[in-house]
C-alpha positions in Angstrom: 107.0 10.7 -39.3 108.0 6.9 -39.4 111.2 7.6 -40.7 112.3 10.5 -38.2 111.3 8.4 -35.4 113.2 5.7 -36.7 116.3 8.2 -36.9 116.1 9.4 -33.7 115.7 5.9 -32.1 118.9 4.9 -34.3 120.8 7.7 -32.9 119.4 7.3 -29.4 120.5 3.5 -29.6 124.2 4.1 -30.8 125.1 7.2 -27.9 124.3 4.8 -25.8 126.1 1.8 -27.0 129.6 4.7 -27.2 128.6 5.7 -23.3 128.5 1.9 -22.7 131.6 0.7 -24.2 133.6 3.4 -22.4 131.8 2.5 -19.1 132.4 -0.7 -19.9 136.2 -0.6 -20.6 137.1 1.8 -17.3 135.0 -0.8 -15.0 137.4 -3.3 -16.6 140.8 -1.2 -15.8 139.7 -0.8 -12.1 139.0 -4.9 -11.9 142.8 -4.6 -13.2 142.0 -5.9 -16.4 144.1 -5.3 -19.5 141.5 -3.3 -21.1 142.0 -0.4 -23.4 139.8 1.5 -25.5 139.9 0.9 -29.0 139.7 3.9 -31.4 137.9 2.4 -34.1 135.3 1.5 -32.2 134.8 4.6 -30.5 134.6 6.4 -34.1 132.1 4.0 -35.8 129.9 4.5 -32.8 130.5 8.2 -32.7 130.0 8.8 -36.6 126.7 6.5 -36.5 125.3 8.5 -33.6 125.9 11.9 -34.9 124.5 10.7 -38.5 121.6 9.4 -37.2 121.4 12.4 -34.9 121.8 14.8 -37.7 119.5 12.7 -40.0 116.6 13.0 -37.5 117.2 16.7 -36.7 117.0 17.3 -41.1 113.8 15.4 -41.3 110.7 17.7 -40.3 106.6 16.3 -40.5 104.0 19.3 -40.5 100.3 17.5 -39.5 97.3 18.5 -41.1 95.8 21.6 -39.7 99.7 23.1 -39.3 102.1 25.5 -41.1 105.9 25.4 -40.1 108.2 28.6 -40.7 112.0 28.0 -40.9 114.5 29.9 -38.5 117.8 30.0 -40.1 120.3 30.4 -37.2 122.6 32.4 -40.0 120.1 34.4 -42.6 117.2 34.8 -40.2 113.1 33.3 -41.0 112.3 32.0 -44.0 109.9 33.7 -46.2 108.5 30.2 -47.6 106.5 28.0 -44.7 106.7 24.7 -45.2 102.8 22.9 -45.6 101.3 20.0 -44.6 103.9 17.0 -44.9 107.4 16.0 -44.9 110.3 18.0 -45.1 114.4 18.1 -45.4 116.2 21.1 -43.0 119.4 22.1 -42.4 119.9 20.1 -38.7 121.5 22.3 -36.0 121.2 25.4 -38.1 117.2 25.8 -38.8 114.3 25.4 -36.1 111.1 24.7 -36.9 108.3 26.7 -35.2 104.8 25.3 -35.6 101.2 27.1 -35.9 97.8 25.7 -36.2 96.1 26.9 -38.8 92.8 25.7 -37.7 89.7 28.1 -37.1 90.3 30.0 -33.3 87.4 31.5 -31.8 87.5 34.9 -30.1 84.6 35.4 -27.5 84.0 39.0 -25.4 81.5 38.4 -22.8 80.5 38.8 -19.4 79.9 35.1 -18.5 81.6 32.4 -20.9 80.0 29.2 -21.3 82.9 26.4 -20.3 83.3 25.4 -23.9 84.0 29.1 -25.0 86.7 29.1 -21.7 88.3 25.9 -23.5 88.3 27.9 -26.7 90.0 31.2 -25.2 87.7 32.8 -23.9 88.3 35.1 -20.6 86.1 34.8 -17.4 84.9 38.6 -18.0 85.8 40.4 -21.4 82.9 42.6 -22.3 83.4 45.1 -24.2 81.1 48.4 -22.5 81.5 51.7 -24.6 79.5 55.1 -24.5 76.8 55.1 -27.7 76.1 58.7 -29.8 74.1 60.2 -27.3 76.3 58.7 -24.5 75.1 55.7 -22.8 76.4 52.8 -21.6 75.9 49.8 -23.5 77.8 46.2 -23.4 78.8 44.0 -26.6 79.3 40.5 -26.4 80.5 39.1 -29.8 82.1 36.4 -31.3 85.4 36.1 -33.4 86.3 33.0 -35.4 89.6 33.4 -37.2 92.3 31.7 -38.5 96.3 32.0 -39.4 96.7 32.4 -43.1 99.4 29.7 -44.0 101.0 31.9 -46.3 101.2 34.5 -43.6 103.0 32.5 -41.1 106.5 33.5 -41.5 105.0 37.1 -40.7 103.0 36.5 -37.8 106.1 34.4 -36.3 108.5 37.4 -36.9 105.7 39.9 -35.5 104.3 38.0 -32.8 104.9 34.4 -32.0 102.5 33.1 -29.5 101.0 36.5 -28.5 98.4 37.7 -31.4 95.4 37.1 -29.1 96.8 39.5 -26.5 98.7 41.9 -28.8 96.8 41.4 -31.8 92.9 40.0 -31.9 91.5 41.3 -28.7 92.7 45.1 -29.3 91.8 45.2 -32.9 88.4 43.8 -32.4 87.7 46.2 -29.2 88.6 49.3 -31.1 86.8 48.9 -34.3 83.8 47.8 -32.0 83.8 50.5 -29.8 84.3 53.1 -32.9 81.0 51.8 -34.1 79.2 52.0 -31.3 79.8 55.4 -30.6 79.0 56.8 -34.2 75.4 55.1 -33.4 72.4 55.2 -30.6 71.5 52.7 -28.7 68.0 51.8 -30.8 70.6 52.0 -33.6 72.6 49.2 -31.9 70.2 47.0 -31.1 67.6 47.4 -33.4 66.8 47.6 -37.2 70.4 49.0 -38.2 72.2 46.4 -36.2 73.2 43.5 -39.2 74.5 46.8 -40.7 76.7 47.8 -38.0 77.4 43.9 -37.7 78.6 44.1 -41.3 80.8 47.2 -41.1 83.0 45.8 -38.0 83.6 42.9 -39.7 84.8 44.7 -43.0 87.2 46.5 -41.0 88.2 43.5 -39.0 88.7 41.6 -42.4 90.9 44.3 -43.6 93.2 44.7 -40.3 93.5 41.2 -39.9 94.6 40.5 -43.5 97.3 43.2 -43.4 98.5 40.9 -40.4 98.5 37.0 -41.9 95.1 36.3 -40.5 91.9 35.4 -41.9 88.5 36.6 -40.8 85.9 34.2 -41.0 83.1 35.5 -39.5 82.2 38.2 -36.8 78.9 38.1 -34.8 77.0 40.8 -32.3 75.6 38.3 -29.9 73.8 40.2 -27.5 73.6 43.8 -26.2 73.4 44.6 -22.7 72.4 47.4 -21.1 72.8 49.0 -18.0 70.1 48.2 -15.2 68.5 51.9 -15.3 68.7 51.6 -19.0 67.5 48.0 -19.0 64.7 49.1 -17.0 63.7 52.1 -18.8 63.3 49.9 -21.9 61.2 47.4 -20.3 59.0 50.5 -18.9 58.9 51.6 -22.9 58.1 48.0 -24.8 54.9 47.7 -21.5 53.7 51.4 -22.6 54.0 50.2 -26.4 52.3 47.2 -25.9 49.4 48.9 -23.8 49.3 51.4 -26.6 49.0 48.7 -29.5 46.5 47.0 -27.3 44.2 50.0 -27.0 45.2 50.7 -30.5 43.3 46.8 -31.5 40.6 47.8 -29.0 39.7 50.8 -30.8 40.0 49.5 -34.3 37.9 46.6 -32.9 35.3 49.0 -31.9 35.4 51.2 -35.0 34.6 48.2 -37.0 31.5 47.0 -34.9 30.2 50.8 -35.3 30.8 50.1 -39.0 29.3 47.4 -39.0 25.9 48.6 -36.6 25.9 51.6 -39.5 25.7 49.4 -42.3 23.3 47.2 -41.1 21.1 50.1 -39.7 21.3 51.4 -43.5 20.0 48.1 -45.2 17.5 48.3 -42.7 16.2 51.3 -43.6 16.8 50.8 -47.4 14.7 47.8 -47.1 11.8 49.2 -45.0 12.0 52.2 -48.0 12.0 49.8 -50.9 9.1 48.0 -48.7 7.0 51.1 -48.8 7.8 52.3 -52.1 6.3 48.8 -53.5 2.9 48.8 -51.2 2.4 52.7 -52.6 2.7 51.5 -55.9 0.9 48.2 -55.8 -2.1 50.8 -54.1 -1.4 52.9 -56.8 -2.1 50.0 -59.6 -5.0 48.8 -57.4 -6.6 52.3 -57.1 -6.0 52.8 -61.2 -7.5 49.6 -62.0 -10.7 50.1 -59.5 -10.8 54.0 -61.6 -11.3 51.8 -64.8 -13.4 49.3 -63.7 -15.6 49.7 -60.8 -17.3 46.1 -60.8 -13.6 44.7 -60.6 -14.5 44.9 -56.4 -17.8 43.3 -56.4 -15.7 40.3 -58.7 -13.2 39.9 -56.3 -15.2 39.8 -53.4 -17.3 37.2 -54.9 -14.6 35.4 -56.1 -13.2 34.9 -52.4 -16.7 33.6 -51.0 -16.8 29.7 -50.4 -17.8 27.7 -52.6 -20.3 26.5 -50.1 -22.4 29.4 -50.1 -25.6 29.2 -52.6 -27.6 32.3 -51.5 -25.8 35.7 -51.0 -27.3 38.6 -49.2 -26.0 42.0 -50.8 -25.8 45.2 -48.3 -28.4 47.6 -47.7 -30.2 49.2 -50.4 -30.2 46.0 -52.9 -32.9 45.6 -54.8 -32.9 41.6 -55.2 -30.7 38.8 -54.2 -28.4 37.1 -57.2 -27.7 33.7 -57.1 -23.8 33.2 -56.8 -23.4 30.4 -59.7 -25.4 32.3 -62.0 -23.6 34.9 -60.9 -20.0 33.2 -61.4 -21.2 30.7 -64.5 -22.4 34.2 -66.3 -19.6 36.1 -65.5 -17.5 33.3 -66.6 -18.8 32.7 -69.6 -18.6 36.6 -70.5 -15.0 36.3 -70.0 -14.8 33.5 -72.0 
């Protein structure tokens, strides 16, 4: 780059110092002073300017983030782009035309952002298209893309500065709308729509190749509906969530009926096992009594205080016991 500019300034430097002498030498003549110009001169300055000229023209610097492709006044564009850095061409003969091979973004929407305005985008692109069982719906989507460097003699040759317009945007609206109307709208937007995402973008990635163009990535970014539509749906998703709602309610309830039953059984299985054990303990009680009759009168007098020295038995007794007697005797037949 150094060395072109260098060049050019060389050859920029000696024109003028030819236009100058001339000037010079006919401003002399009309002071009627014996001037003339000398040929020698005149050449070296002439030869210097068109080397320099011509050396500048041959020398080419592609930046980073650029491909160059040849024009050949003569044999028509090169097939082999010149990369990154610098190069020798034929000067006068060969032009170099210049394309960025950085990543481009293509944007379809209603209302671009300002940044996706500075990166292409128009004011209102979106892309509306009838769906399987023919409504309405609206695509925005986003397109970032590339030139393939090895491609750029053939985009040059097939469409120079106009790929967006002749190129990008029709491509990408036609494979979108195809897709759109081999699927329903809850198709579109719903569980099915990274697989409809991932089908435009194959055929995107194959049309583009075919043309010197790289597809990077390709993105649904929102679907948009019209306001009927849009309004139908909202109508839908209230009635679903009412329905989910009630749905919770009566789970809820189901559960607390479940729960009323189970404890209303434990209840019962406990007052049951309750019973069961008194009629059995009665039972034992009234088998033991059966085999032993004084058991009673023990018990009974085994619950009196300990205070009491003189018992009165119930009518039709024949005596009155004395309670220790009573006890140490009993206790001592037991022993």
């Amino acid at each position: 780059m150094i060395i072109a500019t260098l060049l050019s300034g060389l050859a920029t430097l000696c024109w003028l110092a030819l236009v100058g002498y001339v000037v010079w030498v006919i401003v002399e003549r009309t002071r009627r002073r014996d001037r003339k110009i000398r040929i020698s001169v005149v050449a070296i300055l002439l030869v210097l300017a068109l080397l320099s000229s011509a050396l500048s023209s041959s020398i080419v610097v592609i930046d980073a983030g650029e491909v160059g492709v040849v024009f050949n006044a003569f044999s028509g564009t090169k097939d082999t782009p010149l990369y990154p850095g610098m190069h020798l061409i034929i000067p006068y003969v060969e032009t170099v035309y210049r394309y960025s091979t950085r990543e481009q973004v293509y944007t379809m929407t209603k209302e671009p952002s300002p940044e996706q305005i500075a990166y292409g985008a128009m004011q209102d692109d979106s892309l509306w298209s009838p769906t399987r069982e023919g409504l309405q719906v609206g695509i925005d989507s986003s397109t970032r893309y590339a030139i393939d460097p090895r491609q750029a003699p053939h985009v040059h040759n097939n469409f120079r500065d106009t790929y967006v317009e002749v190129l990008i945007r029709p491509t990408i609206r036609s494979i979108v709308r195809h897709y759109v109307s081999q699927n329903t709208v809850t198709d579109i937007y719903g569980p099915k729509r990274r697989e409809i995402q991932t089908a435009i973008e194959h055929d995107i990635r194959e049309r583009f190749e075919k043309e010197g163009f790289l597809l990077l990535s390709f993105d649904i970014r929102n679907v948009n509906f019209t306001p009927d539509y849009a309004q139908s749906i909202e109508q839908k998703q209230i009635a679903q969530q009412q329905a989910e709602q009630m749905q919770y309610v009566l789970q809820r309830e189901q559960q607390e009926a479940e729960r009323r039953r189970v404890e209303a059984q434990g209840i019962k299985d406990a007052a049951i096992t309750k019973a069961e054990g008194e009629a059995e303990a009665l039972r034992l009680i009234s088998d033991a009594l059966a085999e032993n009759p004084n058991l009673l009168t023990y018990r009974y007098i085994e619950k009196l205080s300990p205070n009491i020295r003189v018992m009165i038995l119930p009518s039709g007794a024949p005596f009155i016991i004395n309670p220790e007697q009573f006890l140490g005797e009993t206790s001592e037949g037991g022993e």
